[in-house]
GUNU-239194 format. One line per field, with one value per residue: residue in three letters; x, y, z of N, C-alpha, C in turn; residue number from 1. Coordinates in steps of 0.05 Angstrom, whole numbers. Layout:
BEGIN
type = [ALA ...];
nu = [X ...];
nv = [Y ...];
nw = [Z ...];
cau = [X ...];
cav = [Y ...];
caw = [Z ...];
cu = [X ...];
cv = [Y ...];
cw = [Z ...];
seq = [NUM ...];
END
This chain:
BEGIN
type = [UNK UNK UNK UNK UNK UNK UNK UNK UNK UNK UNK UNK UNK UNK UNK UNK UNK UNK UNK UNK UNK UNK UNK UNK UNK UNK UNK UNK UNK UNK UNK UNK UNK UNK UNK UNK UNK UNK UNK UNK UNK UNK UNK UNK UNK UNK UNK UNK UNK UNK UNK UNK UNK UNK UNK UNK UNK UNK UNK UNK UNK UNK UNK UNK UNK UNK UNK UNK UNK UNK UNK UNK UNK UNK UNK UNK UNK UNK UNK UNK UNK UNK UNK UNK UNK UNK UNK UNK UNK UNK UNK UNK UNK UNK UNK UNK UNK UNK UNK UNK UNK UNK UNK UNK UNK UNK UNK UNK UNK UNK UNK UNK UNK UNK UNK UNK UNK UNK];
nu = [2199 2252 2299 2350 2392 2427 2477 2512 2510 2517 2485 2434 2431 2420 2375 2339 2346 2322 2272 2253 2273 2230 2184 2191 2223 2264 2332 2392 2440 2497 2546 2573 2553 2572 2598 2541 2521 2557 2537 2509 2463 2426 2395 2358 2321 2270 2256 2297 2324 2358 2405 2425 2476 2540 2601 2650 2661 2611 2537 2470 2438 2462 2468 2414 2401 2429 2414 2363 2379 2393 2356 2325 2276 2254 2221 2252 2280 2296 2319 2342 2378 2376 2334 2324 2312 2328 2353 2301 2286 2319 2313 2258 2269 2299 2268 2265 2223 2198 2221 2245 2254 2301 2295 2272 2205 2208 2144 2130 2167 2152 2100 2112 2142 2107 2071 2095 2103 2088];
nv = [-3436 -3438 -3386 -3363 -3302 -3253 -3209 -3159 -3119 -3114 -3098 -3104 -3150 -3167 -3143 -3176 -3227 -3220 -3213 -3260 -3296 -3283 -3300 -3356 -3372 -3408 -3375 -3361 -3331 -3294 -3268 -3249 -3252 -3300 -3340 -3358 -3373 -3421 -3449 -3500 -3497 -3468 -3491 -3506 -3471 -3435 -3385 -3326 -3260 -3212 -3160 -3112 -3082 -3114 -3143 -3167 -3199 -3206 -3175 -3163 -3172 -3201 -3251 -3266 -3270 -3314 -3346 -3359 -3373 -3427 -3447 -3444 -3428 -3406 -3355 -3288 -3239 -3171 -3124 -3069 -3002 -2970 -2934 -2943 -2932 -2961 -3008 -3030 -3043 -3077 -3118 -3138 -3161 -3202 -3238 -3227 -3230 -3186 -3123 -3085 -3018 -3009 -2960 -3015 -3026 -3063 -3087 -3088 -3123 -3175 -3180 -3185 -3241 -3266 -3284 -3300 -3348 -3416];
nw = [4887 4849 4839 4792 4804 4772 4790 4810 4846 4920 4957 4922 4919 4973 4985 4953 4971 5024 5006 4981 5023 5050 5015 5013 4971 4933 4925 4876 4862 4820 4799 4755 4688 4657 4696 4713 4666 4657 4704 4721 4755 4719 4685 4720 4735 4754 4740 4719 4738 4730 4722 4678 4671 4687 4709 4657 4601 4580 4582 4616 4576 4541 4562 4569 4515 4505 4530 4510 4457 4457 4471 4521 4551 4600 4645 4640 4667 4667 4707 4714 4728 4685 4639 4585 4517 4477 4501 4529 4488 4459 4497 4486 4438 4451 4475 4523 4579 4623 4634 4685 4732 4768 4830 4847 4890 4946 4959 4899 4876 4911 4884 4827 4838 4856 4808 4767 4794 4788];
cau = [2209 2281 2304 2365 2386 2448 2470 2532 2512 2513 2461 2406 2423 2422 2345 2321 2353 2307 2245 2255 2263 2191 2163 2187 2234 2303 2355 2417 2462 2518 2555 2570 2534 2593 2599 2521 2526 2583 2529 2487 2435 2414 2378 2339 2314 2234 2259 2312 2316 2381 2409 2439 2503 2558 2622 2658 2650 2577 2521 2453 2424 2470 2464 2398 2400 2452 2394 2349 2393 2412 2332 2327 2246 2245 2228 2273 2263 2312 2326 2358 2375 2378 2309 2333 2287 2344 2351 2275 2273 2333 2304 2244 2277 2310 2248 2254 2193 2193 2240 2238 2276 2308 2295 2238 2200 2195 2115 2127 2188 2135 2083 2119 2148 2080 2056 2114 2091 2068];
cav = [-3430 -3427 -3359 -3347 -3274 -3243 -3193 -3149 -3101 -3134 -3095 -3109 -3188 -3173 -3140 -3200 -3250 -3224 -3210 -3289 -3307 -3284 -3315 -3381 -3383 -3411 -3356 -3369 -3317 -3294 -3231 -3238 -3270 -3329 -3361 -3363 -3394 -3445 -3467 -3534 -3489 -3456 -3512 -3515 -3442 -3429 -3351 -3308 -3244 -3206 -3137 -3106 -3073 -3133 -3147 -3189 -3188 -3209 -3162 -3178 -3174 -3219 -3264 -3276 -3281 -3336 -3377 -3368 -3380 -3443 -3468 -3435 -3419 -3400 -3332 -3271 -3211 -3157 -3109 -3045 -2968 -2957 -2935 -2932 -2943 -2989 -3034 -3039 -3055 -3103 -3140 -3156 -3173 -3225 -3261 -3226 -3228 -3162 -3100 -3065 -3005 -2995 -2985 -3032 -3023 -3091 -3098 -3092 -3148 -3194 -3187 -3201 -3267 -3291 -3274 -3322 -3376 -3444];
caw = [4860 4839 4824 4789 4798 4765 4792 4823 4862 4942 4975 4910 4915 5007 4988 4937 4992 5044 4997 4961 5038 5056 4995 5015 4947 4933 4912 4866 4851 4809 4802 4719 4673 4650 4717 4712 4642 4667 4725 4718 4766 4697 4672 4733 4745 4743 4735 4713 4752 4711 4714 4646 4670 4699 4704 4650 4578 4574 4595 4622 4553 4526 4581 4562 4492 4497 4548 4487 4429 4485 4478 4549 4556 4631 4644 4645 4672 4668 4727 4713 4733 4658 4632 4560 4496 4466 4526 4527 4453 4458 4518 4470 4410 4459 4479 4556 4591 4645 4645 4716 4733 4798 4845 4854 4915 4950 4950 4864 4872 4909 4862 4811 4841 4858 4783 4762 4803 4775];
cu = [2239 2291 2331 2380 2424 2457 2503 2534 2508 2490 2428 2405 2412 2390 2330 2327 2330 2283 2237 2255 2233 2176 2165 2204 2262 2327 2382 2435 2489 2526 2564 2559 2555 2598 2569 2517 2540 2562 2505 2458 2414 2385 2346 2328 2294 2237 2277 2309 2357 2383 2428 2470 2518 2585 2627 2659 2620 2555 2490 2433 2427 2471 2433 2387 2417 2427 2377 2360 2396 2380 2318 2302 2239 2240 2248 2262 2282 2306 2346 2359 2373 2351 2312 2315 2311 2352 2324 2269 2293 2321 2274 2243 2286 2298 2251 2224 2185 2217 2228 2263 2279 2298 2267 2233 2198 2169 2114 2147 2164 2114 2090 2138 2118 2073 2078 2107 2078 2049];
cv = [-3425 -3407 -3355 -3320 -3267 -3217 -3185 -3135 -3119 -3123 -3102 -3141 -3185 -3167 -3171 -3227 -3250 -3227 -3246 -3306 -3322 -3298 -3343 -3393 -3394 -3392 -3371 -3350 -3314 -3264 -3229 -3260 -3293 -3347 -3373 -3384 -3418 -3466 -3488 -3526 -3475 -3471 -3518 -3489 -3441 -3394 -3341 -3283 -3233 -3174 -3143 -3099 -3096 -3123 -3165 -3177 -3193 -3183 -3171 -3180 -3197 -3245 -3282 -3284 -3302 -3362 -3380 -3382 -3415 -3469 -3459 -3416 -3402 -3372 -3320 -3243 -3189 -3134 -3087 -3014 -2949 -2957 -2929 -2950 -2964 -3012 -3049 -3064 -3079 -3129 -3158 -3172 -3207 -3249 -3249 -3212 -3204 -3145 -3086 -3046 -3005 -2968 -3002 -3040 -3063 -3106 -3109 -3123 -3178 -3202 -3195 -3227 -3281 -3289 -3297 -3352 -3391 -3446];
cw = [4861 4828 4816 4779 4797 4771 4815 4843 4894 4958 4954 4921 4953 5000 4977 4951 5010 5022 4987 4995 5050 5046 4993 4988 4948 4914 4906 4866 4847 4797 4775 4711 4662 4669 4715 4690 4649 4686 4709 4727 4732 4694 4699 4752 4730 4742 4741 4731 4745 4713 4689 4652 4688 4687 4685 4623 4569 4595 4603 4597 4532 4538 4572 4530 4488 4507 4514 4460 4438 4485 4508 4546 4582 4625 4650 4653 4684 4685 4727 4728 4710 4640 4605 4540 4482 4489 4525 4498 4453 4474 4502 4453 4427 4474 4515 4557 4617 4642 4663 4718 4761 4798 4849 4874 4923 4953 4918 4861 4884 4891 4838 4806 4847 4821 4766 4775 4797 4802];
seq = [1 2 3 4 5 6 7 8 9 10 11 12 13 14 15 16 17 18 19 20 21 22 23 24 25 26 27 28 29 30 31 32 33 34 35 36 37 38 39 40 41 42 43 44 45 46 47 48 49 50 51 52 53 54 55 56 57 58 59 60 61 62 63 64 65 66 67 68 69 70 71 72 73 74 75 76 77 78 79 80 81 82 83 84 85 86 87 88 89 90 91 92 93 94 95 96 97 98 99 100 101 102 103 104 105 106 107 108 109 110 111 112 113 114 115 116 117 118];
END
């Protein structure tokens, strides 16, 4: 599976490197969401995997409302430290498919890459 995962922090993307190892997947990442947008890999990602807070002027909310607005079906699945009832509620309005909060143990990160899996 093609995962691309947005994301700044260097030790979350060093965990989801080894865990996406194990599982045999291919990892993308990008540390704000406009270089992500800019890449060609978009188009060819069987799952999103997005924190909310980035660098730049886009955030991981808007990030994914741009894929949708964009025609952009894949899943999304937003990854935060921010357990807030308006993040939640935004992330629905915007057609994402999982909010997780950090930290997320890595047994819960595999299961929910196999659960994604065609």
């Amino acid at each position: 599976m093609n995962i691309i995962y947005v994301e700044d922090d260097p030790t979350n993307i060093l965990l989801l490197e080894r865990v996406t190892h194990s599982t045999g997947d291919y990892l993308i990442t990008f540390t704000d969401a406009e270089s992500a947008l800019n890449s060609e890999m978009v188009w060819e990602a069987d799952l999103f995997l997005v924190d909310i807070h980035l660098p730049g002027d886009l955030n991981g909310l808007d990030f994914a409302d741009i894929l949708r607005q964009n025609g952009v079906t894949t899943p999304v699945i937003m990854i935060t430290a921010y357990d807030l009832p308006d993040y939640v509620s935004r992330c629905r309005e915007i057609g994402g498919n999982l909010y997780l909060v950090k930290p997320v143990s890595v047994p819960e990160l595999v299961e929910v890459l196999n659960g994604y899996r065609g």
